[in-house]
C-alpha positions as CSV (number, residue, x, y, z in Angstrom):
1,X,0.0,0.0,0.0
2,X,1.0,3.6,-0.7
3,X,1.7,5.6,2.2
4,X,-1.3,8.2,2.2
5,X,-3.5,6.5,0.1
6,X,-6.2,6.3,2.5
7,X,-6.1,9.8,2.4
8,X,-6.3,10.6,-1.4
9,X,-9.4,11.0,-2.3
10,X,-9.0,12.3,-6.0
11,X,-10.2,8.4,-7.1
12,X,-11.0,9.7,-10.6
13,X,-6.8,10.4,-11.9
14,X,-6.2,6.6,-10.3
15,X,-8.8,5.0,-12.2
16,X,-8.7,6.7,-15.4
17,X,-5.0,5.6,-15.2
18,X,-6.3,1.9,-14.5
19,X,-8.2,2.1,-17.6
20,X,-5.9,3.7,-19.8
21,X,-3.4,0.3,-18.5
22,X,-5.9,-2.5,-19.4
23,X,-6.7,-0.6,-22.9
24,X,-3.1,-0.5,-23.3
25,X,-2.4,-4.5,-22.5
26,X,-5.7,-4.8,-24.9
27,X,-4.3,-3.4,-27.9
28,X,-1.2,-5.0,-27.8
29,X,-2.7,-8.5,-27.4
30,X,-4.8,-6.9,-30.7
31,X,-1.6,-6.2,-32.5
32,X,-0.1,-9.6,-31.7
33,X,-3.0,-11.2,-32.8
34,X,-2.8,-9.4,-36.3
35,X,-0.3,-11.4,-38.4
36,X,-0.8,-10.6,-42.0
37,X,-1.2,-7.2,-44.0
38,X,-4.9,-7.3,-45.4
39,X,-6.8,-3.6,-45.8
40,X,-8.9,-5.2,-43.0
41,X,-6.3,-6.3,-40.2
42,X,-4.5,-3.1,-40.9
43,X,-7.4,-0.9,-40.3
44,X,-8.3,-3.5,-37.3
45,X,-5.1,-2.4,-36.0
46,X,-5.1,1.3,-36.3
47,X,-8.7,1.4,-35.0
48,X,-7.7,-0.4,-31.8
49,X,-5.0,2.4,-31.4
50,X,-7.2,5.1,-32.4
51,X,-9.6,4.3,-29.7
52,X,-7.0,3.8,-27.1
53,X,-4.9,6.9,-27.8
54,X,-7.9,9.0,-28.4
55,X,-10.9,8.1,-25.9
56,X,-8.9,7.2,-23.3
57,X,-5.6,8.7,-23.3
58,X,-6.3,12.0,-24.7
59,X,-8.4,13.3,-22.0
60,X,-6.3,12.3,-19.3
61,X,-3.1,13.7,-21.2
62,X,-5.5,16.9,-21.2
63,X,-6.3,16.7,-17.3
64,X,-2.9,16.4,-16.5
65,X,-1.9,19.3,-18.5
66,X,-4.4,21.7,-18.1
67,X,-6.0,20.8,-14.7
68,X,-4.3,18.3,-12.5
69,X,-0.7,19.1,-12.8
70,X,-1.2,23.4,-12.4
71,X,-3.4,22.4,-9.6
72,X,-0.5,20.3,-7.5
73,X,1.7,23.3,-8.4
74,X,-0.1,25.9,-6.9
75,X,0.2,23.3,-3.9
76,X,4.0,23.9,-2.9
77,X,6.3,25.7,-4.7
78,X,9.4,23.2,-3.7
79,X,8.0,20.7,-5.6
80,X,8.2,22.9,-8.9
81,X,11.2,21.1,-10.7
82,X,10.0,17.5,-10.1
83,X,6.2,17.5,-11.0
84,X,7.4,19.8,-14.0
85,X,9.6,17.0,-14.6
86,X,6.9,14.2,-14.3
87,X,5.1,16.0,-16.3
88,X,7.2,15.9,-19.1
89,X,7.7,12.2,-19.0
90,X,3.9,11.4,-19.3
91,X,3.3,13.9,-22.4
92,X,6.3,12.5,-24.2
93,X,4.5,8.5,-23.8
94,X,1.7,10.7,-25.0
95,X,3.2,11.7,-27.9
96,X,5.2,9.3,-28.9
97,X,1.1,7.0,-28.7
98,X,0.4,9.6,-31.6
99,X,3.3,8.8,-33.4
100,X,2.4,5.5,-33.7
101,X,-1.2,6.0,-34.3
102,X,-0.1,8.6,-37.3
103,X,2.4,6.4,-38.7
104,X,-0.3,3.2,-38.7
105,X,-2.8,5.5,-39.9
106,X,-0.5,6.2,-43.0
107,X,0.3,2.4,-43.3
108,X,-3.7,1.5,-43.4
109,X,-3.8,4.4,-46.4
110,X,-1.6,2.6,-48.4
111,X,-2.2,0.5,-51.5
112,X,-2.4,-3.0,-51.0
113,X,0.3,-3.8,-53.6
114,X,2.4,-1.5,-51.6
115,X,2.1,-4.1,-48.8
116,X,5.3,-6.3,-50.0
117,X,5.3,-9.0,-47.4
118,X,8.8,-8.6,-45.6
119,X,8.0,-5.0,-45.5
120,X,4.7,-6.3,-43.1
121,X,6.1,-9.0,-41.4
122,X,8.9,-6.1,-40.3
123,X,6.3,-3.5,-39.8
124,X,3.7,-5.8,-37.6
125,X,6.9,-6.8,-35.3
126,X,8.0,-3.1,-35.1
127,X,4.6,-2.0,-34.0
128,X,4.0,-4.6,-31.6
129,X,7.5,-4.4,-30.2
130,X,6.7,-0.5,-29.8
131,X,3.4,-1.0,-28.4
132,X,4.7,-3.0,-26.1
133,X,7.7,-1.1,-24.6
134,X,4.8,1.7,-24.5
135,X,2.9,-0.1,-22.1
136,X,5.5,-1.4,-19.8
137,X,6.7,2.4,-19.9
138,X,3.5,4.0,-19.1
139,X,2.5,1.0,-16.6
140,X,6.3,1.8,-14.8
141,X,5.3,5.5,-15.1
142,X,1.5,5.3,-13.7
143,X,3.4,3.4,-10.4
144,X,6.4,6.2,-10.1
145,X,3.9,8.8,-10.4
146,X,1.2,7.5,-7.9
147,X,4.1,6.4,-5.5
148,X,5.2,10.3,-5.7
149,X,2.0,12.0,-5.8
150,X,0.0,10.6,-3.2
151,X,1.6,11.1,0.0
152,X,2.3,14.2,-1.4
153,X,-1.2,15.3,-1.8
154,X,-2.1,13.4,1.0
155,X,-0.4,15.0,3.4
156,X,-0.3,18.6,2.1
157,X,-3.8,18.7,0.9
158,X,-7.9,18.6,2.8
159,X,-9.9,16.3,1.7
160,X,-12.3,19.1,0.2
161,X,-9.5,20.7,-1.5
162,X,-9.0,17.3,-3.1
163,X,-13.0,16.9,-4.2
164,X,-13.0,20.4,-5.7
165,X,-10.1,19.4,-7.9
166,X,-11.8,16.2,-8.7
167,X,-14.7,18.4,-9.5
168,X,-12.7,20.9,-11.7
169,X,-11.7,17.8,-13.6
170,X,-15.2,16.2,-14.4
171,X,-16.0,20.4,-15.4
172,X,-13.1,19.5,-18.4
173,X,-14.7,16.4,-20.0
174,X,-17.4,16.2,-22.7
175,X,-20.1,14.0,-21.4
176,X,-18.9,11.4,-24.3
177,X,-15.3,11.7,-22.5
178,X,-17.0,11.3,-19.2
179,X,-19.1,8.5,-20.4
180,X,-16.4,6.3,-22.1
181,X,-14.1,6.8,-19.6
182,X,-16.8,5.5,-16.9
183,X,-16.9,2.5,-18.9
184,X,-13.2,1.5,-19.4
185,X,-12.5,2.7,-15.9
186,X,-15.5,0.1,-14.6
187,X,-14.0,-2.4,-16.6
188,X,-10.4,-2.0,-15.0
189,X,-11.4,-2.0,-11.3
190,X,-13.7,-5.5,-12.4
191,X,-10.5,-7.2,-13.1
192,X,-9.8,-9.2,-9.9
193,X,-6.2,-7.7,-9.8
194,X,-7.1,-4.7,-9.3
195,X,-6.4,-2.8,-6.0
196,X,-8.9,-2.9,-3.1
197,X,-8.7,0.7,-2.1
198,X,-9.7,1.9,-6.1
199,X,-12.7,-0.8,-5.6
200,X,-13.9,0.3,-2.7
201,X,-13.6,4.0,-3.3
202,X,-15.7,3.1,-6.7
203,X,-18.1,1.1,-4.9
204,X,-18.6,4.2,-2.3
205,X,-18.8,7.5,-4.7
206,X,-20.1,6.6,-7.8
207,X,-23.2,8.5,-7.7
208,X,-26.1,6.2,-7.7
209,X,-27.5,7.8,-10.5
210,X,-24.6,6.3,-12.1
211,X,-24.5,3.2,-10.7
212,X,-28.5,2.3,-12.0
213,X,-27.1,3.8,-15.8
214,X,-24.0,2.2,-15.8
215,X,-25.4,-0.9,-17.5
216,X,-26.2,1.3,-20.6
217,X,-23.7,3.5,-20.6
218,X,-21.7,0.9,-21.5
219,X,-24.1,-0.7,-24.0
220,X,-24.4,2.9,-25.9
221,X,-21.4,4.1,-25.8
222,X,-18.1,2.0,-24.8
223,X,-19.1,-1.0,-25.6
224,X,-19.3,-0.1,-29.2
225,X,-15.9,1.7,-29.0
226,X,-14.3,-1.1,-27.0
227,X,-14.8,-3.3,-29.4
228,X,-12.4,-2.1,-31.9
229,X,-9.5,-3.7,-29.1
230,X,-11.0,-7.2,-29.3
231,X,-8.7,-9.7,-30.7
232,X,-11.5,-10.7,-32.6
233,X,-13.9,-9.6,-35.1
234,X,-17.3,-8.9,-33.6
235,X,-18.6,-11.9,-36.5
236,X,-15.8,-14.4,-35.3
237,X,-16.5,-14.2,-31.7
């Protein structure tokens, strides 16, 4: 357990980083499971990416920016040079997820003649090599960072002052961001891995408005998105 996590109360950043980990482990299994260069695995493939890099990781790269990590600055000025540092570390995975999704985005665009098939067989291991080290990087990163953060906050930080940034932060998202996100994050904290405290707090504050739509939420709107990470088509399964 993380010293002061009983005391951190902004649940939200820990589970959307959760999700954004089991989307992540899902897309690579997706790319692995992709072995030849067809218009359709290829577009499979940069679909799974899109969704991942887009729905999930794009808002939180957003929070972090805008939101979360100018709010733990205001918090204590000593801290300036290593949360600015953290900071930069998460947007460059960020980035470098967009470089991969632009570069697959361009591969699905091209001809299929231009497909020769040591040029795929290179490209598919590249990708999922790079998807990987991606993952383990963020999943190393999400650990640093919470290990950092948390008894940080924890002990610097009220418990209201910690709601009203959690507040600020749900203010930021669309309600398609919030929605999605509520879906993959539900997801995540299902998985019997995952850790008791982030369980609990979901099982506690999730409005109970939420809690009776959750059900469709998830049929609507990130079911349908979630599929594009199955390592199956949808006729297959």
């Amino acid at each position: 357990q993380i010293p002061g996590e009983n005391n951190f109360v902004i649940h939200g950043w820990r589970w959307h980083q959760l999700a954004l980990l089991r989307e992540l482990e899902r897309v690579c299994k997706l790319s692995v499971s992709i072995t030849t260069c067809s218009a359709k695995d290829i577009a499979r493939l940069y679909s799974g990416v899109h969704f991942v890099v887009n729905d999930i990781w794009a808002p939180l790269n957003r929070i972090e920016t805008q939101v979360f990590f100018p709010w733990l600055l205001q918090i204590s000025s000593n801290s300036v040079k290593s949360l600015g540092l953290r900071q930069i570390q998460r947007q460059t995975l960020f980035k470098s997820a967009k470089v991969l999704e632009s570069e697959l985005n361009e591969w699905r665009q091209l001809s299929i003649n231009a497909r020769s098939e040591s040029m795929c067989s290179a490209k598919l291991r590249n990708i999922q090599k790079r998807l990987q080290i991606l993952s383990d990087y963020v999943d190393n990163e999400t650990y640093s960072a919470e290990k950092y953060i948390i008894p940080f906050v924890a002990s610097s930080v009220n418990e209201q002052a910690q709601r009203d940034c959690s507040a600020k932060v749900l203010r930021s998202m669309s309600i398609r961001e919030q929605l999605i996100c509520i879906g993959s994050m539900h997801e995540a904290l299902n998985d019997s891995s995952a850790n008791p405290v982030l369980k609990n707090a979901w099982n506690q504050e999730l409005p109970a408005y939420v809690r009776l739509m959750l059900p469709s939420i998830k049929t609507i709107l990130y079911n349908r998105r979630s599929q594009l990470v199955n390592t199956q088509t949808q006729k297959e399964q």
